[in-house]
N, C-alpha and C positions, 0 to 999 in steps of 0.2 A: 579723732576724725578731723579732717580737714574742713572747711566750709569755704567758699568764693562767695565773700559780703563788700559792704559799703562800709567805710571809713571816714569820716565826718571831717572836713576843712575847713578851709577859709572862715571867714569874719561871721561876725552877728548880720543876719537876717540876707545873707550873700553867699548859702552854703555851697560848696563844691565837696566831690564823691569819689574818696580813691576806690577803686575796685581790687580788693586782695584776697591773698590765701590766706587763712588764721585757721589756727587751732582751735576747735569749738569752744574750749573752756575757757581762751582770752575774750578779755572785754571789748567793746566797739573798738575804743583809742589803743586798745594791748598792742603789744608786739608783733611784726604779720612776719609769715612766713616770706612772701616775696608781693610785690609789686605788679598787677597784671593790666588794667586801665587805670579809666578814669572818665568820669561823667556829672557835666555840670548841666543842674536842669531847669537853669537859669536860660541859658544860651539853648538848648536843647543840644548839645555836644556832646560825644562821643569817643574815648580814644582805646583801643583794647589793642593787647600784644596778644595777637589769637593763639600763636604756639606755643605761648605758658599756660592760657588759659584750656587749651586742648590739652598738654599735657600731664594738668591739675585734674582735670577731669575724666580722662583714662586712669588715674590712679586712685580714685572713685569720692574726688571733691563732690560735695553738693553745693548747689548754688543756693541761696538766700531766693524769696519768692522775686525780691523789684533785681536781684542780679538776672535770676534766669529771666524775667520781660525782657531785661536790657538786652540780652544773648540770644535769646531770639528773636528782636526784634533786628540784630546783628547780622543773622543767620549761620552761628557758630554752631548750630548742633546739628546744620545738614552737613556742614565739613567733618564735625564728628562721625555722623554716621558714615559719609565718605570713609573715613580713614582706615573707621572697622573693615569697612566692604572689602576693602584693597587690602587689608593684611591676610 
């Protein structure tokens, strides 16, 4: 099973957040499937590639509880339901 979680960056006490695909049995730092934002909550910054993240999650990624705030604070899963509606 896939999961969309946080990846742990930057320095001591100046963390920044990849947002990736992993295979649930990898570790935080493991190997990610692909590359899909990024969110430093330092800055309160934001950066998401929405159509890998759409297309991670039509093929039935689950999000991590602080990915999905971040997505819907995004507003990525009215575009999800969009997509369904239209197919």
């Amino acid at each position: 099973m896939v999961k969309l979680r946080l990846k742990r960056c930057g320095r001591k006490q100046r963390a920044v957040y990849r947002i990736i695909a992993i295979d649930v049995r990898s570790r935080r730092e493991g190997r990610d499937l692909r590359k899909v934002g990024f969110y430093d909550p330092i800055k309160n910054q934001t950066h998401l590639n929405v159509p890998a993240i759409l297309y991670f999650l039509e093929k039935g990624a689950q999000p991590t509880g602080t990915v999905d705030d971040i997505l819907k604070k995004a507003g990525v899963f009215t575009e999800l339901h969009l997509n369904q509606f239209n197919q």
